[in-house]
N, CA, C and O atoms as a MOPAC input file, in Angstrom:
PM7 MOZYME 1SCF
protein

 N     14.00000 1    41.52500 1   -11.45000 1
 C     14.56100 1    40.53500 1   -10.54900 1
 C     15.41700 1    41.25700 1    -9.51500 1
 O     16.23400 1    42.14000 1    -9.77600 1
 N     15.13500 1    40.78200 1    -8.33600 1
 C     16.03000 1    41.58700 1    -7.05300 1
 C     17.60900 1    40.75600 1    -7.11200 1
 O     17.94000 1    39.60100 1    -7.38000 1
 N     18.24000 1    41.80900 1    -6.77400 1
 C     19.87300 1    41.12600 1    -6.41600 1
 C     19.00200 1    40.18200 1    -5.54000 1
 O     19.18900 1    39.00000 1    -5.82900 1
 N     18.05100 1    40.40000 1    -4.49300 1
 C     18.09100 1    39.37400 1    -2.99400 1
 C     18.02900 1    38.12000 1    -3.23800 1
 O     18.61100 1    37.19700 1    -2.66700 1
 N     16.93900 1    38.09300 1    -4.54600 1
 C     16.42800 1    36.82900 1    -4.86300 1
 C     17.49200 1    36.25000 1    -5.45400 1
 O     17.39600 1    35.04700 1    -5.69400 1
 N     18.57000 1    36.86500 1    -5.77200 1
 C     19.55600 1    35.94900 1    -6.25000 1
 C     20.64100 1    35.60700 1    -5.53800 1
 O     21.42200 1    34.73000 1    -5.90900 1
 N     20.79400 1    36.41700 1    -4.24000 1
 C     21.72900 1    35.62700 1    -3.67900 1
 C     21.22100 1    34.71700 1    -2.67200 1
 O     21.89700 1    33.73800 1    -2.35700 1
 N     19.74600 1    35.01400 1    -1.96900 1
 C     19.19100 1    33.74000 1    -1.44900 1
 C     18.97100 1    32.30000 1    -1.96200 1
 O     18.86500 1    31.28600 1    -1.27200 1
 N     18.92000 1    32.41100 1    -3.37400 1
 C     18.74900 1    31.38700 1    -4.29500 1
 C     20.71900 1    30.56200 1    -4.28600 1
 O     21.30500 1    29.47900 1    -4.25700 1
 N     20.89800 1    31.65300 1    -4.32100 1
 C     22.20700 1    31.05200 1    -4.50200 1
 C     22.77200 1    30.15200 1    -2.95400 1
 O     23.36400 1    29.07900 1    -2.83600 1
 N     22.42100 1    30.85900 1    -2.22100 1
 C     23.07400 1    30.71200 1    -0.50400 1
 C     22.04500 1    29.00900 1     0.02900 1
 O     22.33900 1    28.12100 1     0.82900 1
 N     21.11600 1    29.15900 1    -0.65800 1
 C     19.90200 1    28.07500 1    -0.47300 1
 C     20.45800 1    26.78100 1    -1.26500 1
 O     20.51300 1    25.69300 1    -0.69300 1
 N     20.82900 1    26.93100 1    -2.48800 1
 C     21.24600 1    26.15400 1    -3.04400 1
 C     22.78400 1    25.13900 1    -2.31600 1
 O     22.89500 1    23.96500 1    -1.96200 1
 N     23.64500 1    26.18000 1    -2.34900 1
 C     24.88900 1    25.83700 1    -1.30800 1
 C     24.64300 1    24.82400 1    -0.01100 1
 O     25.34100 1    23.85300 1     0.27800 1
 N     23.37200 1    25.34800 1     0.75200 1
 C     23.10000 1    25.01000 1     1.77100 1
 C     22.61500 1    23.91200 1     1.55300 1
 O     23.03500 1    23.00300 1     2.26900 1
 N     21.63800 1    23.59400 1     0.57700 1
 C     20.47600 1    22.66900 1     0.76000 1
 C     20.38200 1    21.06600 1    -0.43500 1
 O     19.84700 1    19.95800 1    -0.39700 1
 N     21.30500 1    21.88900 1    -1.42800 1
 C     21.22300 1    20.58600 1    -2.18600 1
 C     22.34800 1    20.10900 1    -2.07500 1
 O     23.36100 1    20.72600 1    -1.74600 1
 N     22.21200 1    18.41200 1    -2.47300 1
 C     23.31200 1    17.33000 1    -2.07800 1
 C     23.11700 1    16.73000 1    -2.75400 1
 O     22.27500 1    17.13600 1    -3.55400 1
 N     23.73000 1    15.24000 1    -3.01800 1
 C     23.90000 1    14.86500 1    -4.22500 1
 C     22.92700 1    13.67200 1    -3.86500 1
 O     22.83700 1    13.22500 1    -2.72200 1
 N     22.06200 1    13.10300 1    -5.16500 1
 C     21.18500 1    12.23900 1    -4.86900 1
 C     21.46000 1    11.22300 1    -6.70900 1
 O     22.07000 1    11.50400 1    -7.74100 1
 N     20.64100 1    10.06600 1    -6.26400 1
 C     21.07200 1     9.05600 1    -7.63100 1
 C     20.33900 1    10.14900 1    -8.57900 1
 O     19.56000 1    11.07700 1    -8.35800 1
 N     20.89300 1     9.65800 1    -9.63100 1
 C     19.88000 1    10.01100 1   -10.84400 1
 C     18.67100 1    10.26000 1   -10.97200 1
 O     18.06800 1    11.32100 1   -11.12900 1
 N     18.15500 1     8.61200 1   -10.85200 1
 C     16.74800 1     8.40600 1   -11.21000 1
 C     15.89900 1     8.61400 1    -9.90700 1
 O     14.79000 1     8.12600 1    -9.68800 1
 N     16.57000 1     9.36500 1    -9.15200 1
 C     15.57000 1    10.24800 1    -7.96000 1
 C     15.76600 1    11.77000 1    -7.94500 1
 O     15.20500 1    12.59300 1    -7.22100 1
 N     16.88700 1    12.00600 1    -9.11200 1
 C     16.73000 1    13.46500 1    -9.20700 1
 C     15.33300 1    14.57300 1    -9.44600 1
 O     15.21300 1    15.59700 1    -8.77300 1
 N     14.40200 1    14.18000 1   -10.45000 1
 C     13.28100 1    15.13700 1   -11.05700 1
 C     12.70300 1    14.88900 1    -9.43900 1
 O     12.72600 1    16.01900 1    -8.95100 1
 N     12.26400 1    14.05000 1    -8.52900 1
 C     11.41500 1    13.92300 1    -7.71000 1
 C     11.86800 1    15.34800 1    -6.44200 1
 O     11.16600 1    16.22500 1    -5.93800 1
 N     13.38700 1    15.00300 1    -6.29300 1
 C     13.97400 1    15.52600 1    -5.30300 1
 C     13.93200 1    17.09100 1    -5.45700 1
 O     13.86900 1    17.95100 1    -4.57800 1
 N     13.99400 1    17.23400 1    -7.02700 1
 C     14.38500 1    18.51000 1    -7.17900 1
 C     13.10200 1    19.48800 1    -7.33700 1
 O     13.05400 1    20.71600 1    -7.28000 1
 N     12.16600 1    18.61600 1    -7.53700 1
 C     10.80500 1    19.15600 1    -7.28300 1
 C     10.50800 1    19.26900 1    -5.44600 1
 O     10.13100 1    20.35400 1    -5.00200 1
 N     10.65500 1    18.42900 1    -4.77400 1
 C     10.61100 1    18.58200 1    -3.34700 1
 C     11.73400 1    20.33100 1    -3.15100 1
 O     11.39700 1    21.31000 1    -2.48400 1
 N     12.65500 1    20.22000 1    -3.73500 1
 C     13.91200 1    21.33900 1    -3.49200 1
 C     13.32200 1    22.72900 1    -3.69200 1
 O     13.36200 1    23.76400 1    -3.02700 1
 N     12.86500 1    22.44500 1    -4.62900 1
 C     11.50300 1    24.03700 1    -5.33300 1
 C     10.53600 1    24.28900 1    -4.59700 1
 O     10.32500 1    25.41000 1    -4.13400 1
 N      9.78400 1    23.22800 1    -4.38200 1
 C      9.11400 1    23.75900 1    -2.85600 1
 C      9.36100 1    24.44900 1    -1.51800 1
 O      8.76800 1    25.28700 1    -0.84000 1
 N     10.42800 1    23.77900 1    -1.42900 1
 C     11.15400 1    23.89800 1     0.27500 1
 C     11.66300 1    25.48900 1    -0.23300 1
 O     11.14600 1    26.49300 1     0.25600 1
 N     12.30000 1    25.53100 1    -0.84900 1
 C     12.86000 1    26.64700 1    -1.52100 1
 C     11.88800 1    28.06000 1    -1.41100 1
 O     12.16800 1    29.15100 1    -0.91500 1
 N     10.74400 1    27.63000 1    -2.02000 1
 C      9.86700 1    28.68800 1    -2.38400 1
 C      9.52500 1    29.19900 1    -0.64400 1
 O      9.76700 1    30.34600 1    -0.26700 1
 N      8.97000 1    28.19200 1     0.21800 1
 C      8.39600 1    28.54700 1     1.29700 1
 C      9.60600 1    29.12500 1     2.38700 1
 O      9.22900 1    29.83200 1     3.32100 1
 N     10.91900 1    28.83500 1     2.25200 1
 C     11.66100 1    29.05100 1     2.67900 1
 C     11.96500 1    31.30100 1     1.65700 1
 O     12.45500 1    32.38800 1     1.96200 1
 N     11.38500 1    30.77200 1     0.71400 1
 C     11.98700 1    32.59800 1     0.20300 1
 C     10.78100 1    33.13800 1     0.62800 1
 O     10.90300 1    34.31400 1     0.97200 1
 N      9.23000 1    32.51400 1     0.76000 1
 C      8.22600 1    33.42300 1     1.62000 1
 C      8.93800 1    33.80700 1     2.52500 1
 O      9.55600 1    34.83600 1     2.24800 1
 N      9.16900 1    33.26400 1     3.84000 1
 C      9.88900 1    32.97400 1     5.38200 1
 C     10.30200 1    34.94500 1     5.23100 1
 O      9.95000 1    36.03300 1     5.68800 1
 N     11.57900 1    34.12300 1     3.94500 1
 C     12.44000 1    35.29300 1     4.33800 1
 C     12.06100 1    36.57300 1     3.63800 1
 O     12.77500 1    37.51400 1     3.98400 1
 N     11.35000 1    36.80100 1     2.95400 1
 C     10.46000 1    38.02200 1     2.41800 1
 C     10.67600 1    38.32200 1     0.75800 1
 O     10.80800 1    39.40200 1     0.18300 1
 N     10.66300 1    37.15300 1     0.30100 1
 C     10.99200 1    37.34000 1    -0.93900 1
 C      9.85200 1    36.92000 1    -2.17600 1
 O      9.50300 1    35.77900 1    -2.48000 1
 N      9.55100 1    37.77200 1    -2.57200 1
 C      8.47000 1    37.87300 1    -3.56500 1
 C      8.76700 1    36.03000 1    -4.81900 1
 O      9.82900 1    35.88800 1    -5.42500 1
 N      8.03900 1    35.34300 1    -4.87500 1
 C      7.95900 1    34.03700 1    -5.84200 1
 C      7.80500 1    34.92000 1    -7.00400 1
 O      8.09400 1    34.27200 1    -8.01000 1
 N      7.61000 1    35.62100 1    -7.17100 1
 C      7.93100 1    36.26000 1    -8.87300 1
 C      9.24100 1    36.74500 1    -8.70200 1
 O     10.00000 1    36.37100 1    -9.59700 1
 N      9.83300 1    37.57900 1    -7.69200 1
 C     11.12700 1    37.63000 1    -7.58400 1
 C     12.52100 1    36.40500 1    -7.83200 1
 O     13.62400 1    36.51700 1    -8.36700 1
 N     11.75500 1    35.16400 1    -7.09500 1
 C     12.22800 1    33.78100 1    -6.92200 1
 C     12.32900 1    33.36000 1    -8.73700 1
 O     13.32100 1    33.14800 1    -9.43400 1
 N     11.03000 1    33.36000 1    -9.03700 1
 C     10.84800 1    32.95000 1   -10.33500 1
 C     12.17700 1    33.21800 1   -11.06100 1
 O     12.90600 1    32.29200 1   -11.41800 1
 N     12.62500 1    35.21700 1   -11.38000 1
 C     13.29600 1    35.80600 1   -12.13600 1
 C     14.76000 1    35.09600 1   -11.94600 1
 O     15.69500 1    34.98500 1   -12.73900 1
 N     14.63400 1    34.74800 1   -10.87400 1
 C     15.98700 1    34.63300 1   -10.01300 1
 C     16.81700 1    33.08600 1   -10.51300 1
 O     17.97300 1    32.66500 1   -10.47300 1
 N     15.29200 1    32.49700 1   -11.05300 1
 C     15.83100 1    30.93800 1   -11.69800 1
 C     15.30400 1    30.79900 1   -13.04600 1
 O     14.96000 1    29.74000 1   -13.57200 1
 N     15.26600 1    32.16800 1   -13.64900 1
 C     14.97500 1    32.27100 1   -14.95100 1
 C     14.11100 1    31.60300 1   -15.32000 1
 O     14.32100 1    30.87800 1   -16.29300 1
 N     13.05800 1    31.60400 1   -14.79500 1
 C     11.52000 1    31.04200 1   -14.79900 1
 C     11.34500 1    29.80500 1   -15.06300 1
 O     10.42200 1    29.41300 1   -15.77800 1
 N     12.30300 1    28.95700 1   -14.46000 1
 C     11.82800 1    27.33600 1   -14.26200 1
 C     12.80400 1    27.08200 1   -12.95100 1
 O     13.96300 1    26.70500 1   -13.12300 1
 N     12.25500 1    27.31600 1   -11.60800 1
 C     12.92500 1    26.80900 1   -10.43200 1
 C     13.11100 1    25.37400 1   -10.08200 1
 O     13.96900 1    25.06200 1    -9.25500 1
 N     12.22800 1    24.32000 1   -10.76200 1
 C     12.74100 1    23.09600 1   -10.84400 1
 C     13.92800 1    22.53000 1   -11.75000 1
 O     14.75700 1    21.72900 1   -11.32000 1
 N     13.91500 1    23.15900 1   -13.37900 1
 C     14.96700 1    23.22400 1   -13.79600 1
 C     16.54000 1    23.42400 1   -12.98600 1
 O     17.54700 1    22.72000 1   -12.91600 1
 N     16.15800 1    24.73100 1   -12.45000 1
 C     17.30400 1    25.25800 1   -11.74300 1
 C     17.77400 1    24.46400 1   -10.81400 1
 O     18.99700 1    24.32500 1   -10.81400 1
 N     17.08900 1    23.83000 1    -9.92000 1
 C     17.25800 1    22.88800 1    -9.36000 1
 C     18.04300 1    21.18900 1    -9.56300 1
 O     18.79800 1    20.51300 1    -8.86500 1
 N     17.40900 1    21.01600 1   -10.84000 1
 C     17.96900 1    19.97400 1   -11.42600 1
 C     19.51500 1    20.14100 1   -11.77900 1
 O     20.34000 1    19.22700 1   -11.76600 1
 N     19.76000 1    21.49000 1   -12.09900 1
 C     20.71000 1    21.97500 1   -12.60200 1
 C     21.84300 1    21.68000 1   -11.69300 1
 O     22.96600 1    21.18400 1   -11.78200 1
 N     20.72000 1    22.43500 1   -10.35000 1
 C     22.34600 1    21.99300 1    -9.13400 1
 C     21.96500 1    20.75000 1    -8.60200 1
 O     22.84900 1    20.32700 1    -7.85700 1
 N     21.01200 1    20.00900 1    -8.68800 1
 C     21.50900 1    18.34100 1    -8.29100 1
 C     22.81300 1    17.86600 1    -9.41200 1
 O     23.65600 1    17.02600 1    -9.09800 1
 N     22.79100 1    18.48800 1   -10.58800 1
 C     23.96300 1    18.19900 1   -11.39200 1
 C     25.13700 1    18.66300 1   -11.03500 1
 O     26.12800 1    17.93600 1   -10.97500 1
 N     25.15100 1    19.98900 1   -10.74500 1
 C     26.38600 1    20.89600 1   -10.44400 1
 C     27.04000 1    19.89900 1    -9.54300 1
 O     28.08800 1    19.33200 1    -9.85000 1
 N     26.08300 1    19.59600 1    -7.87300 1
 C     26.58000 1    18.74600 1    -7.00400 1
 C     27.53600 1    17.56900 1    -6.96000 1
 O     28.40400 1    17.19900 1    -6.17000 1
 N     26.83000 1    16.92400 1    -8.61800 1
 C     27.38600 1    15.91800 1    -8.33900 1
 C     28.57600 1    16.26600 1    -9.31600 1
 O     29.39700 1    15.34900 1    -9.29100 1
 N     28.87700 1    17.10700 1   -10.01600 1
 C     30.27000 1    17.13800 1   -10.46800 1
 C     31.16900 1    17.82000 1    -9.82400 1
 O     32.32200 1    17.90400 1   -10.24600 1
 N     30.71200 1    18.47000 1    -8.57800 1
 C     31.31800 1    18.96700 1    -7.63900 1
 C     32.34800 1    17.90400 1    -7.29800 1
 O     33.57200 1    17.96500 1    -7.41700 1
 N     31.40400 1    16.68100 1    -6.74000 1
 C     31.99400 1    15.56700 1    -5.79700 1
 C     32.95500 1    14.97500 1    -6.62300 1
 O     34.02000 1    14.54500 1    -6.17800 1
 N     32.59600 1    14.92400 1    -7.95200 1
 C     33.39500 1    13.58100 1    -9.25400 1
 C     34.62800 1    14.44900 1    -9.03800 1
 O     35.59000 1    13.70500 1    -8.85100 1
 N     35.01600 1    15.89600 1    -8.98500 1
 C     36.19000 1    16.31100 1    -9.34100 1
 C     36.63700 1    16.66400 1    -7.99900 1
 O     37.65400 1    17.30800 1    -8.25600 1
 N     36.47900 1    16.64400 1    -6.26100 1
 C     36.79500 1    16.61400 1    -5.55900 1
 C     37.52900 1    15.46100 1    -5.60100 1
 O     38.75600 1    15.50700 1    -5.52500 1
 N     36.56600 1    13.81100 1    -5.78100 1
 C     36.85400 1    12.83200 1    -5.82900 1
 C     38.56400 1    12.71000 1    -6.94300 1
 O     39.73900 1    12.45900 1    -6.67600 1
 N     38.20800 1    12.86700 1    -7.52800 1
 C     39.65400 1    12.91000 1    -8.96700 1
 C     40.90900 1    13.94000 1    -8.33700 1
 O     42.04000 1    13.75100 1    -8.78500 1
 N     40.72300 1    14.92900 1    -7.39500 1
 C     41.63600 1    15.30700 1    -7.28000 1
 C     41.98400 1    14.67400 1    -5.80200 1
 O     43.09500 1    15.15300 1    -5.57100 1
 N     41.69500 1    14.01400 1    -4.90100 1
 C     42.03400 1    13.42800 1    -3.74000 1
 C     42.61200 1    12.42900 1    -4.70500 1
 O     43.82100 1    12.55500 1    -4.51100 1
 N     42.40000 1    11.20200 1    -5.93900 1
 C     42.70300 1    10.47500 1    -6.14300 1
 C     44.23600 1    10.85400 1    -6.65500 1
 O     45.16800 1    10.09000 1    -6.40600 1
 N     44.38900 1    11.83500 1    -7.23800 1
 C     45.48200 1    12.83800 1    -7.77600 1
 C     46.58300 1    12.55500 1    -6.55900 1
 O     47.65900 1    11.96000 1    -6.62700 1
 N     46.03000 1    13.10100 1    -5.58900 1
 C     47.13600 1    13.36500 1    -4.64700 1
 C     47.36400 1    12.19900 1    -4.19300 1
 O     48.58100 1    12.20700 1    -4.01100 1
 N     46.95800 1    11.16100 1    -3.88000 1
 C     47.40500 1     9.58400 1    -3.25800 1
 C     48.22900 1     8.99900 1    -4.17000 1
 O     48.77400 1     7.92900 1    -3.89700 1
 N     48.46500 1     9.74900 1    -5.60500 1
 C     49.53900 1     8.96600 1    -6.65100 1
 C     50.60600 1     9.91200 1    -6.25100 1
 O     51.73100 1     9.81700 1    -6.74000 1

């Protein structure tokens, strides 16, 4: 696995996923793996590289950060609520 593929994966992720309902997550995050993949062709990055890089399930990985996202927001959210008390 290349460092590249892992920090494009990472920088892609940052960039590209956002938070979506639930029960449109598996759909979205399959659209995300795609865009993803053709976007790491673009930039010269081997899909077996990509693969290593999401520990060989890039939709998983994906799902993973439609989750991350949204607990991103829940604890942004909780700490703005923090500060208005």
């Amino acid at each position: 696995m290349s460092e590249q593929a892992e920090k494009f994966l990472a920088e892609w992720e940052i960039e590209h996923v956002k938070i979506v309902a639930r029960s449109d997550r598996a759909d979205q995050a399959q659209r995300l793996a795609l865009r993803c993949r053709e976007d790491a062709a673009r930039a010269g990055i081997s899909s077996q590289d990509l693969d290593a890089a999401a520990e060989g399930n890039l939709i998983g990985n994906m799902l993973q950060a439609l989750d991350d996202a949204e607990f991103r927001q829940m604890y942004r959210d909780q700490l703005a609520g923090q500060a208005e008390d």
